[in-house]
N, C-alpha and C positions, 0 to 999 in steps of 0.2 A: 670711690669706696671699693676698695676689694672684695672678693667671695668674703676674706677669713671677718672684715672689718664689717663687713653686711648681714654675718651670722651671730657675733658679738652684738651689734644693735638690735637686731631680732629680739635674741635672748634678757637684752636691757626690756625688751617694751612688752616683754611675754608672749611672742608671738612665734608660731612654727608654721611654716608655708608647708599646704602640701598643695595635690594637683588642682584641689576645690578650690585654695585660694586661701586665707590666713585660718588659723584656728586661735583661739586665745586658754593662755594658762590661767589659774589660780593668781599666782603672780601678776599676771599682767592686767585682770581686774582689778587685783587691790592696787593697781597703778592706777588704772581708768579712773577708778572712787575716788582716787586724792585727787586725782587732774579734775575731772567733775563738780567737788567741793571748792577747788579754786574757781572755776567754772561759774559756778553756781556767786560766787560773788562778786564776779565781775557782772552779771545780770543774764546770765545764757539762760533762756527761759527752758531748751533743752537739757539742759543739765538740772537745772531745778525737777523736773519732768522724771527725769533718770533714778535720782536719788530719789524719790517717792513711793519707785515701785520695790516691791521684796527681792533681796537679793537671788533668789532662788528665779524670779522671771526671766524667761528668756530674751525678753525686748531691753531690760536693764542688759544682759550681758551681750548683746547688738549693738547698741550705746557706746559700751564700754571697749569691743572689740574695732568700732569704729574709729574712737579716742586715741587708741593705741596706734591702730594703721597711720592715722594723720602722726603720731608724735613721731612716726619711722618714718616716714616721707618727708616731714620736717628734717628729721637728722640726713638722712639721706641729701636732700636736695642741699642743705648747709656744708654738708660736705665734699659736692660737688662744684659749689660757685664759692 
């Protein structure tokens, strides 16, 4: 994956690295929330857990900032093999 192709996928998943390590947009939660509600029916007792709490919790957008990390390491790692 290139710089350009690795900031492109960032911005798909809502996510801007800084030196702390990811932060997550607006965007990229209401990504988490759909991936979650798929989540949630496949039986992930963590996602059920997730969607429970108010959007405005911080441990839902933890959750949700975690979601996102995995779906960019996904794309990343599929685009490496």
């Amino acid at each position: 994956m290139s710089p350009e192709e690795r900031q492109e996928a960032l911005e798909r998943h809502g996510l801007t690295e800084t030196q702390d390590g990811f932060v997550l947009s607006l965007r990229g939660f209401q990504r988490a929330a759909r991936r979650a509600l798929e989540l949630r029916k496949q039986g992930d007792q963590e996602a059920v857990r997730m969607l429970a709490l108010p959007p405005d919790d911080p441990l839902r957008w933890e959750y949700a900032l975690c979601i996102q990390i995995e779906a960019f390491r996904d794309e990343w790692y599929e685009s490496e093999f």
